[in-house]
GUVEX-655092 format. One line per 8 residues: number of its first residue (from 1); their letters; for each residue y, z, x of C-alpha. Coordinates in pm, 1 decimal, always signed. Last residue first. Layout:
NUM) a) Y/Z/X ~ ...
! end
This chain:
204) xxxxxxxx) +2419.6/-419.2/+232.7 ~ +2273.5/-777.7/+145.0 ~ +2359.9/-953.5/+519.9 ~ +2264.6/-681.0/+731.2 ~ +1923.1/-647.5/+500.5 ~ +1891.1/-1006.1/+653.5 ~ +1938.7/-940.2/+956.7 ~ +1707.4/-610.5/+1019.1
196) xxxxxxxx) +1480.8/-855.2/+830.2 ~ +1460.2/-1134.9/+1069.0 ~ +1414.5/-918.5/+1347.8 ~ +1077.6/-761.4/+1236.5 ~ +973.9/-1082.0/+1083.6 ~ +1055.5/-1286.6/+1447.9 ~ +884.2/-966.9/+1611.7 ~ +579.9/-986.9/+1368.9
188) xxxxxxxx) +555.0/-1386.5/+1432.8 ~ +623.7/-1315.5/+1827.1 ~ +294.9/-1099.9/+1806.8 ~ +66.2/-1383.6/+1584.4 ~ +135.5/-1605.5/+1861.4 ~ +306.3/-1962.2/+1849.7 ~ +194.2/-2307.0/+1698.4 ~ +396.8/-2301.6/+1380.1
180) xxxxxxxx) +136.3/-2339.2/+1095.6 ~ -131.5/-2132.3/+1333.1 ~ +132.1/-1831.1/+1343.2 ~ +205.8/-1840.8/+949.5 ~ -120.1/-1803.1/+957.9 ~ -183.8/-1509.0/+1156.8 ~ +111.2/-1344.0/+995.1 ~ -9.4/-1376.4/+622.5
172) xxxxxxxx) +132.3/-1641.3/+441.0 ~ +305.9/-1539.0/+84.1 ~ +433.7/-1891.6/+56.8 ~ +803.9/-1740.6/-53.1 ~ +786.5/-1416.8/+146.5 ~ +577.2/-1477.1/+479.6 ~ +594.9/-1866.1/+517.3 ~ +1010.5/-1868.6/+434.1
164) xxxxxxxx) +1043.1/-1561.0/+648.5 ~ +861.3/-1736.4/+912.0 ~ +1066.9/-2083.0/+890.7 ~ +1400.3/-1889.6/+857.5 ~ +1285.2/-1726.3/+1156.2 ~ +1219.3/-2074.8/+1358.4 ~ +1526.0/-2244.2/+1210.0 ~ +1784.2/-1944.7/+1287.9
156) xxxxxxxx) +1903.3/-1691.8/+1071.5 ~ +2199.9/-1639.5/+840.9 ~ +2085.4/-1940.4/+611.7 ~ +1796.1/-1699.4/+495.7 ~ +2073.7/-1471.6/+331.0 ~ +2111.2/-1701.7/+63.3 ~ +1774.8/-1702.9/-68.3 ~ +1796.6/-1342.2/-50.7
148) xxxxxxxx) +2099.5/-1355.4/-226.7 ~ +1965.9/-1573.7/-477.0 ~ +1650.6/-1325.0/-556.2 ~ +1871.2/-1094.1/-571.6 ~ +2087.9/-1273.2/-855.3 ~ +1796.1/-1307.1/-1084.5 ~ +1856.6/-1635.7/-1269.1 ~ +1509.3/-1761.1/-1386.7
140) xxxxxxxx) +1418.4/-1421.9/-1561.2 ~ +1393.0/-1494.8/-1922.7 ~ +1083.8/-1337.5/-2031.2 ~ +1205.4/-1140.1/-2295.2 ~ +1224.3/-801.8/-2156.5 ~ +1370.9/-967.9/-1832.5 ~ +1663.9/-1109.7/-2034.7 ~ +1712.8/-723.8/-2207.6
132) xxxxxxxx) +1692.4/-591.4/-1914.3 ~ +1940.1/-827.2/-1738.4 ~ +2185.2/-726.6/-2063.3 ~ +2201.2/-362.1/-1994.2 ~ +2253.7/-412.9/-1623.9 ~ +2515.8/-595.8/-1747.7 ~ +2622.6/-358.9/-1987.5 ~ +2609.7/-88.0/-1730.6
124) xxxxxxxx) +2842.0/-275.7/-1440.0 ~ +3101.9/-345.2/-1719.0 ~ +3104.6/-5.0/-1812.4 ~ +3174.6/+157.5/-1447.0 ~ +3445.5/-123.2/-1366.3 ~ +3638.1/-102.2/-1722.3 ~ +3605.3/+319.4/-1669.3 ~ +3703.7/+310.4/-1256.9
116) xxxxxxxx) +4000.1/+26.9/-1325.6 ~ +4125.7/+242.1/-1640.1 ~ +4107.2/+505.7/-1404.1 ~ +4338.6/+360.2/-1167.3 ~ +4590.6/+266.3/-1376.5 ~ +4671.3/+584.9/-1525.9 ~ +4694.7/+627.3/-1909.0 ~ +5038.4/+540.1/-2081.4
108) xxxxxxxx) +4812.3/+341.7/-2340.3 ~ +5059.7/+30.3/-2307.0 ~ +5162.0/+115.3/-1989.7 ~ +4786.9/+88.6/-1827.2 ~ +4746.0/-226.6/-2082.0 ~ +4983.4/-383.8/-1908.7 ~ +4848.3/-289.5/-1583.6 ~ +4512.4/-363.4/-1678.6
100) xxxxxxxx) +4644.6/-770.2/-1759.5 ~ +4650.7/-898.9/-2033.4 ~ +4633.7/-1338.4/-2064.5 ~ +4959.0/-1439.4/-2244.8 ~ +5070.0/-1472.0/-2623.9 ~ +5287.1/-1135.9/-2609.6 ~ +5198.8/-979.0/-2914.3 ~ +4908.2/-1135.7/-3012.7
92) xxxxxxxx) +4730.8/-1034.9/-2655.8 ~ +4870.1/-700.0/-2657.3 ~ +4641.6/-593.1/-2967.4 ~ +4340.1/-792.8/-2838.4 ~ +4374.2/-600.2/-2500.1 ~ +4483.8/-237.3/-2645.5 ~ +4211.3/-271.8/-2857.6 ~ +3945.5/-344.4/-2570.7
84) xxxxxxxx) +4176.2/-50.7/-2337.0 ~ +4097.3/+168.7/-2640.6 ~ +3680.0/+106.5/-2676.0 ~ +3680.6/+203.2/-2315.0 ~ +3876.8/+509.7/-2290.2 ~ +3672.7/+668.7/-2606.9 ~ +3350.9/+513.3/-2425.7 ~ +3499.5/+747.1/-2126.2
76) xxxxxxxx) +3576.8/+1043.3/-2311.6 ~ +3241.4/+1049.4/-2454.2 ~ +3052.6/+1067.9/-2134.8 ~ +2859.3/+879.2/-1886.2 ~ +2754.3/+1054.7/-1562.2 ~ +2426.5/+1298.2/-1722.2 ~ +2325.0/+1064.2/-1944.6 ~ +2389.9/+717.6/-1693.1
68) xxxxxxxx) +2193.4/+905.1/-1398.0 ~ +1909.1/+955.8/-1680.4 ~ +2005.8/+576.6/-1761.8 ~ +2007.5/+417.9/-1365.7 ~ +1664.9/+559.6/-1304.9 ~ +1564.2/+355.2/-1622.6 ~ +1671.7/+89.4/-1456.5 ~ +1539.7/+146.3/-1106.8
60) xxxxxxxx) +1198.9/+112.8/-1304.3 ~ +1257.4/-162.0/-1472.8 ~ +1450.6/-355.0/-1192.0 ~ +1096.2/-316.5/-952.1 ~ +869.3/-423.1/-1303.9 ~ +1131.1/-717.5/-1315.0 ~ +1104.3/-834.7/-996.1 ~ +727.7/-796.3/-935.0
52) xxxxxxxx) +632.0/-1139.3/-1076.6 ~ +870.3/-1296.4/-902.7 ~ +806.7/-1180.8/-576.1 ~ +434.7/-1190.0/-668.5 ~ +503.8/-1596.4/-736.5 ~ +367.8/-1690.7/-1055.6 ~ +99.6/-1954.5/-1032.0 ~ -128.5/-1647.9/-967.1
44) xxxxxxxx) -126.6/-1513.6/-1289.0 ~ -295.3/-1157.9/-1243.7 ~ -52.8/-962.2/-1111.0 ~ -110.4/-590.9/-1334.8 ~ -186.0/-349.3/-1018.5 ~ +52.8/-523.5/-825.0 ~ +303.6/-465.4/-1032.5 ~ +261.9/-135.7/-1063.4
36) xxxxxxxx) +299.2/-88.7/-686.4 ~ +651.2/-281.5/-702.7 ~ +791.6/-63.7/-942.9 ~ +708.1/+241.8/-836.4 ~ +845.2/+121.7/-472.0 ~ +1162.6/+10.5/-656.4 ~ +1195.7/+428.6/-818.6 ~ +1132.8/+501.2/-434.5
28) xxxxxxxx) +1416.4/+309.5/-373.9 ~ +1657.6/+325.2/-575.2 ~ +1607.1/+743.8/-512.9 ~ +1659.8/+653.2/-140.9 ~ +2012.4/+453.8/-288.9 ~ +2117.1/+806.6/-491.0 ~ +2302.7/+652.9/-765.5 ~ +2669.9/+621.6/-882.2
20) xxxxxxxx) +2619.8/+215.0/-844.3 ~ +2309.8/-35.2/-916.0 ~ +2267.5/-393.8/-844.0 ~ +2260.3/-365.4/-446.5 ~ +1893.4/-198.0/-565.6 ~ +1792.6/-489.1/-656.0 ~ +1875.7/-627.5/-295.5 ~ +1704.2/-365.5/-146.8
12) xxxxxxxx) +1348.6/-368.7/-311.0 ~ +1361.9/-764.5/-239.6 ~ +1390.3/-681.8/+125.2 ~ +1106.4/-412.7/+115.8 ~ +874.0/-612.5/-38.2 ~ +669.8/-708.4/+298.9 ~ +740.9/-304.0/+367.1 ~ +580.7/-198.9/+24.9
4) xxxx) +272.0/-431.5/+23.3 ~ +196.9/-295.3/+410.1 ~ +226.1/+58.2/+298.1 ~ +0.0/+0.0/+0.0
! end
């Protein structure tokens, strides 16, 4: 299980990027969850694991995120929240432009900064709210990490991008990924080894 955890690791990160106010080793333990109960339940094989495992990983961090969300979230912010919407639409007809948080900071007389800390905090949650929902369904073609990790291979060089591509996306053990590109099985766990110290640069 160690070995399926630290070939996942990179994807366990990048979730986790997706998440704010929580403890980032609790992210990841709740990710580790995840990713050993998918593995338990992969049975389609034309599915990539990686895939496969993202939304069991985001489940799990997810409903770390709402008993962090109970204790964090409270009335006077949805209060807060629900008035700077009002305050938008009502400003809007008034003065026929695009509103702005500072207008409706004088509008409500409330601090500018925490109406940036409330709009930020809620926005974050409803679109965590609405991933789940996608990934409930089965619609989970657009997952951000996954991009950013796609992204993130253009950071390293041909050879590593070639091993990380093998390892991750073809799910190649070392010793083959070694035979595909004609060099030892040791420099393909030093390329890895390297490779991800990079990329988790990149996506932290």
């Amino acid at each position: 299980m160690d070995q399926l955890i630290e070939e996942n690791s990179l994807l366990i990160f990048s979730i986790a990027k997706r998440f704010y106010n929580i403890d980032k080793e609790d992210l990841y333990q709740a990710g580790c969850l995840g990713l050993l109960k998918a593995y338990r339940n992969y049975r389609d094989t034309s599915v990539k694991f990686s895939s496969y495992a993202y939304k069991y990983i985001f489940g799990e961090m997810y409903e770390l995120s709402l008993k962090s969300r109970d204790i964090k979230l409270n009335k006077n912010y949805l209060k807060l929240y629900r008035s700077i919407n009002i305050a938008k639409n009502t400003l809007a007809q008034s003065l026929n432009r695009e509103v702005t948080l500072k207008d409706v900071s004088s509008y409500l007389e409330v601090d500018l900064s925490e109406l940036e800390y409330v709009s930020i905090m809620m926005e974050d949650m409803f679109s965590l709210d609405d991933e789940y929902e996608r990934i409930q369904i089965g619609v989970e073609n657009n997952c951000d990490d996954l991009i950013m990790l796609e992204e993130s291979l253009s950071t390293l060089d041909p050879l590593s991008s070639a091993v990380i591509n093998y390892r991750f996306k073809e799910d190649l053990t070392q010793s083959e990924v070694a035979d595909l590109l004609g060099i030892s099985q040791v420099k393909v766990s030093r390329i890895e080894a390297k490779s991800k110290r990079q990329i988790l640069e990149y996506i932290s």
